[in-house]
C-alpha positions as CSV (number, residue, x, y, z in Angstrom):
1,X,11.8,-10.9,11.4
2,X,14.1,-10.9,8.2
3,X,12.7,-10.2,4.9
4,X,11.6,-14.9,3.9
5,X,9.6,-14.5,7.2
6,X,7.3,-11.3,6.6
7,X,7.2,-12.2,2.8
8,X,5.8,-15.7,4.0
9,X,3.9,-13.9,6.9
10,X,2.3,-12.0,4.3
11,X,0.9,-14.3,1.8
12,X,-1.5,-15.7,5.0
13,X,-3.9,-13.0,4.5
14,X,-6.7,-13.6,2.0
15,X,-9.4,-11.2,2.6
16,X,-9.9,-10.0,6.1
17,X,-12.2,-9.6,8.7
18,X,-11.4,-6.2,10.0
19,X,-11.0,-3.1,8.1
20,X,-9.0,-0.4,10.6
21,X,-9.2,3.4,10.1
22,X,-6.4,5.5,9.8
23,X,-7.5,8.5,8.1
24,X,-11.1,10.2,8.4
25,X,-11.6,8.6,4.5
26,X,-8.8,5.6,4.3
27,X,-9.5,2.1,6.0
28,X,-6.7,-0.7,5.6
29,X,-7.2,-4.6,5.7
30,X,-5.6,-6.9,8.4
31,X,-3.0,-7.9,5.9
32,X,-2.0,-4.1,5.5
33,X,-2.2,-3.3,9.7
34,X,0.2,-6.2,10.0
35,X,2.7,-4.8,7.2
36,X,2.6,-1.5,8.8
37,X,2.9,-2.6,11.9
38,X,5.6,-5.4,11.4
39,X,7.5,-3.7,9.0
40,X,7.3,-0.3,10.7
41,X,6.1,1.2,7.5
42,X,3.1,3.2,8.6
43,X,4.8,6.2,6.4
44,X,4.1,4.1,3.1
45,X,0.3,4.3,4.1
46,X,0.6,7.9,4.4
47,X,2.5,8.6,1.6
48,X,0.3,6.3,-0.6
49,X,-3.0,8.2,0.7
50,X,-1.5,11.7,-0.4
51,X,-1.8,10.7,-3.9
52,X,-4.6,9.2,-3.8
53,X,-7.5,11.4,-5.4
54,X,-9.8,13.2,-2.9
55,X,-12.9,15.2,-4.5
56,X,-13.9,13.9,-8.0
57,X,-12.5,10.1,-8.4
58,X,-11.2,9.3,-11.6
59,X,-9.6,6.3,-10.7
60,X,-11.4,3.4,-8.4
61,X,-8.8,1.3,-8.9
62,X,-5.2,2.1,-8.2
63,X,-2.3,0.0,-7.7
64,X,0.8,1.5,-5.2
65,X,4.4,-0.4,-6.2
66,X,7.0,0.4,-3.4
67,X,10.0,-1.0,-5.4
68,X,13.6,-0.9,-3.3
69,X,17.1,-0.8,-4.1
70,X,20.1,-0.2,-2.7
71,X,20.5,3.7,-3.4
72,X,16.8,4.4,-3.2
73,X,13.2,3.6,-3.1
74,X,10.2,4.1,-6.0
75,X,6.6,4.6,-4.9
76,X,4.6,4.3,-8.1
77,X,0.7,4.8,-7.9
78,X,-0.9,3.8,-11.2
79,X,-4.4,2.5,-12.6
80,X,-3.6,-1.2,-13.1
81,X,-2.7,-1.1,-16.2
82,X,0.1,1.0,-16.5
83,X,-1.1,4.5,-16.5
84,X,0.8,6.1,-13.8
85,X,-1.0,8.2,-11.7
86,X,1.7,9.9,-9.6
87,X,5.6,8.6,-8.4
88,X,7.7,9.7,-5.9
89,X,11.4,9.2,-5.2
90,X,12.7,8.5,-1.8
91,X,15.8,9.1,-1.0
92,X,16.2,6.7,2.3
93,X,14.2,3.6,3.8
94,X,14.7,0.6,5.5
95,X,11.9,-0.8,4.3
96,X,12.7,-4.7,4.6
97,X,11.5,-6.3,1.3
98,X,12.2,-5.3,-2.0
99,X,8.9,-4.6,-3.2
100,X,5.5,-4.5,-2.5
101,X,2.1,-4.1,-3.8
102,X,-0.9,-2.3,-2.3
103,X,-4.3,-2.1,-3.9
104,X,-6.1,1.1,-3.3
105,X,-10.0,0.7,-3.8
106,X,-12.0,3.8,-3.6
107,X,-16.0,2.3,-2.6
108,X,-18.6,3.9,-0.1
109,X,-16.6,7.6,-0.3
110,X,-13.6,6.0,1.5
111,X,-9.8,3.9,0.2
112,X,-9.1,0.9,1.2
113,X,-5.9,-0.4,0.8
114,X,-5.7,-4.3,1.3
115,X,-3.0,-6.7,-0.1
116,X,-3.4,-8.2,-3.7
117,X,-3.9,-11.5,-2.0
118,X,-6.7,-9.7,-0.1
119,X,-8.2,-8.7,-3.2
């Protein structure tokens, strides 16, 4: 699938009917499994849960921006509105588009990361 098709493949998902655990307190949508999944990218669910606060949650709301070039990728967590809650660098990926948006919602002492069009 080159990078039109799972951008296109993407937008389909708007909400979702099946939330899918992956970590004892992180759930994602059907619009996130199929990312993963297609894109092979289960490491960008990982490494979006790491920074992700565990005890006392400051933030309910948190936006992860996985931005790619050619040299290197950004993973950006921040609260929405601009206040960046943690980034990391990565050095290599073949992560097929050039960015991507996850919403992280913390509700019922669990994350859920779902698409912004799942939102």
């Amino acid at each position: 699938m080159n990078t039109q098709e799972l951008a296109t493949s993407l937008r389909q998902f708007t909400g979702t009917g099946n939330y899918y655990r992956v970590y004892p307190k992180l759930v994602i949508t059907d619009g996130v499994r199929y990312l993963a999944s297609t894109a092979n990218c289960y490491w960008l669910i990982t490494a979006i849960y790491s920074y992700l606060p565990r005890k006392a949650v400051i933030e309910e709301f948190v936006v992860a921006t996985l931005s790619v070039s050619v040299t290197r990728a950004d993973l950006v967590l921040d609260d929405g509105n601009g206040k960046v809650i943690a980034k990391q660098a990565i050095e290599y990926t073949d992560f097929p588009l050039p960015t991507i948006k996850i919403y992280c919602i913390h509700e019922n002492e669990q994350w859920v990361l779902l698409l912004p069009s799942e939102y």
